[in-house]
C-alpha positions as CSV (number, residue, x, y, z in Angstrom):
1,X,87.3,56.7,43.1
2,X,84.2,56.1,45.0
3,X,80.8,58.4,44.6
4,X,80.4,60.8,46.6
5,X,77.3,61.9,48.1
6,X,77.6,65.8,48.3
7,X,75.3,68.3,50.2
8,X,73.7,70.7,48.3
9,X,72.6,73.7,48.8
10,X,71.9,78.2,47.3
11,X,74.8,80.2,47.8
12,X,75.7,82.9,50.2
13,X,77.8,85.8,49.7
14,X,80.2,84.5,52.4
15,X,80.3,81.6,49.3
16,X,82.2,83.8,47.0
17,X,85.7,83.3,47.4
18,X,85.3,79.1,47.0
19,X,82.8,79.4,44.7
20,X,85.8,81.6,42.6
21,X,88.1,78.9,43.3
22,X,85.8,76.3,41.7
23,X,85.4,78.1,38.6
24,X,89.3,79.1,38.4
25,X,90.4,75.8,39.0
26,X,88.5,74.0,37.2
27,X,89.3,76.4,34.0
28,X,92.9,76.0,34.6
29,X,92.8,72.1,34.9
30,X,90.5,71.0,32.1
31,X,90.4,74.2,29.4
32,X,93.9,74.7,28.8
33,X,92.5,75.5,25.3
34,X,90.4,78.2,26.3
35,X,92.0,80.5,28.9
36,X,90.1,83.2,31.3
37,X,89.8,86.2,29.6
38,X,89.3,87.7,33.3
39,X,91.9,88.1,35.9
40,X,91.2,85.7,39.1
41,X,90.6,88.9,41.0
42,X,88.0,90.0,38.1
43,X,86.6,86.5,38.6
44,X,86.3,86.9,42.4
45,X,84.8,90.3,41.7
46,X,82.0,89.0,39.5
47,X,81.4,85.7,41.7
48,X,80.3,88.2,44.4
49,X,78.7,91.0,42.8
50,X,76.7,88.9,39.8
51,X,76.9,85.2,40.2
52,X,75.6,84.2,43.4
53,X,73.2,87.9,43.9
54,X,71.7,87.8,40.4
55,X,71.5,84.0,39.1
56,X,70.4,81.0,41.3
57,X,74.1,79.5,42.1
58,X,74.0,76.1,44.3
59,X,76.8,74.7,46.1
60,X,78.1,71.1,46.1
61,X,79.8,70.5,49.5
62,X,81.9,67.8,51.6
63,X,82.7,68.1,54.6
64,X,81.6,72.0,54.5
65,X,84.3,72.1,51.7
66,X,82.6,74.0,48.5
67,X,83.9,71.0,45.6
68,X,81.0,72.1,43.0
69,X,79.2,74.7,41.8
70,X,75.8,75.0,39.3
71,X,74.4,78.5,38.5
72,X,71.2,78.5,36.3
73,X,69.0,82.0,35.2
74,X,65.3,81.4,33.9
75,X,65.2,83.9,30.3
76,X,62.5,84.1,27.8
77,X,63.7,80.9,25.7
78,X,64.7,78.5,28.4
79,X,66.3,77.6,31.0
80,X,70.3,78.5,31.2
81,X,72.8,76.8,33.1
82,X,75.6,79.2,33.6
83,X,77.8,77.9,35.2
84,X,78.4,73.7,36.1
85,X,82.0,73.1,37.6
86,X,83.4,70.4,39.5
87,X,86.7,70.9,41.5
88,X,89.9,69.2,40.6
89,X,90.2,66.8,42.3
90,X,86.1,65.7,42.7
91,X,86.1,65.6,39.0
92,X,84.5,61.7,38.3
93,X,82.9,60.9,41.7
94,X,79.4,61.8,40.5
95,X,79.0,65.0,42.0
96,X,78.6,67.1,38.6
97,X,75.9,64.4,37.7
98,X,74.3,65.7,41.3
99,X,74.1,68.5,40.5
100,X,72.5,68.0,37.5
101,X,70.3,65.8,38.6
102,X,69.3,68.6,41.0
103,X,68.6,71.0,38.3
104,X,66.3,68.6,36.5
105,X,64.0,68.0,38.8
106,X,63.1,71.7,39.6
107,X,63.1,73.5,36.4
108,X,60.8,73.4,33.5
109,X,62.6,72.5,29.9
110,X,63.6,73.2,27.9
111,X,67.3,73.5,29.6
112,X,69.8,75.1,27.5
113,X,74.2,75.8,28.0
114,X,77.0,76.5,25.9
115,X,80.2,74.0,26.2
116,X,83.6,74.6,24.5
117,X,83.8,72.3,21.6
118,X,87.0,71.1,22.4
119,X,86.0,70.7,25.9
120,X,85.3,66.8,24.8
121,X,85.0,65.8,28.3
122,X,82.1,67.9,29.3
123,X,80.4,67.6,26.1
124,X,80.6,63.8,26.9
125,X,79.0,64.8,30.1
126,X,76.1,66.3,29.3
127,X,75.0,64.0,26.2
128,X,75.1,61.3,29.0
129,X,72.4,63.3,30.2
130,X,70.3,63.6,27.7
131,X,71.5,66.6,26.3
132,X,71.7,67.4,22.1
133,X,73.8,69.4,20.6
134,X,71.5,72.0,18.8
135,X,74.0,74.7,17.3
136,X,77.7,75.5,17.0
137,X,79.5,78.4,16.7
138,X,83.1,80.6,15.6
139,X,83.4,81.1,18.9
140,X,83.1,84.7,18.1
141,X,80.4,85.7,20.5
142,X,82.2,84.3,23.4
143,X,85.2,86.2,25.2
144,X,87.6,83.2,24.9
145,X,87.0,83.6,21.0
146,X,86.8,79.4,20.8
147,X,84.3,77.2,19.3
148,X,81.0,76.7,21.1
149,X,78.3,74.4,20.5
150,X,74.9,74.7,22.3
151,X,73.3,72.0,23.5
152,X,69.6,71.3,25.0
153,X,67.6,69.1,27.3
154,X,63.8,69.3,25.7
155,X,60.8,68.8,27.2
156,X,60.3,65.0,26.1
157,X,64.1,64.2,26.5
158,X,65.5,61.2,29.4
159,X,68.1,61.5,31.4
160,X,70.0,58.7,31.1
């Protein structure tokens, strides 16, 4: 598949519902391993009443169609990216790299998130990127209850 160039841009509350969708979706297509411990209504829910009012959320769109989504929150440590989802379907035409991309230029480092460890894909992702994995854990801290490792973009690091 060709890239795709998407428009970017914050979230709205009217965003909620496709924003939802993204992250359903793309759970239910590429984490088989890890399922929602959430209900896709709870998931709505929290979309609209956390994600998009309390984090900075952006939007990947095409066509007006909401095909990506990237939430980060600035904490004491570092920088956090919530939440990076491609929808099925998008996946491999360079529009999670976009949004990454995105990210990188406007926030200070160091840049920190959490993957699955089985989620090979992603992890393959983001040490594309420039990202190292810094810690893994049980999985015991996280509501799925699966195997996490934390990874982090430092200051000096290149995206590649």
């Amino acid at each position: 598949m060709p890239p795709m160039n998407a428009t970017l841009r914050p979230a709205d509350g009217e965003d909620a519902s496709a924003v939802a969708n993204v992250l359903i979706s793309s759970r239910l297509a590429y984490m088989p391993f890890a399922p929602s411990a959430h209900s896709p209504e709870e998931v709505l829910a929290w979309v609209g009443t956390h994600l998009i009012p309390d984090c900075e959320t952006t939007v990947a769109t095409i066509e007006d169609e909401i095909v990506g989504v990237l939430t980060v929150s600035q904490r004491s440590d570092a920088v956090w990216i919530n939440q990076l989802f491609v929808l099925p379907g998008w996946v491999g035409r360079g529009i999670g790299s976009q949004l990454l991309r995105h990210a990188h230029a406007k926030l200070p480092r160091p840049i920190r998130l959490y993957t699955f460890q089985a989620h090979s894909r992603a992890r393959r992702f983001y040490e594309r990127h420039g990202y190292k994995a810094i810690g893994f854990t049980d999985g015991q801290a996280n509501e799925e209850r699966c195997p996490d490792v934390l990874y982090e973009l430092s200051a000096g690091a290149s995206e590649a």
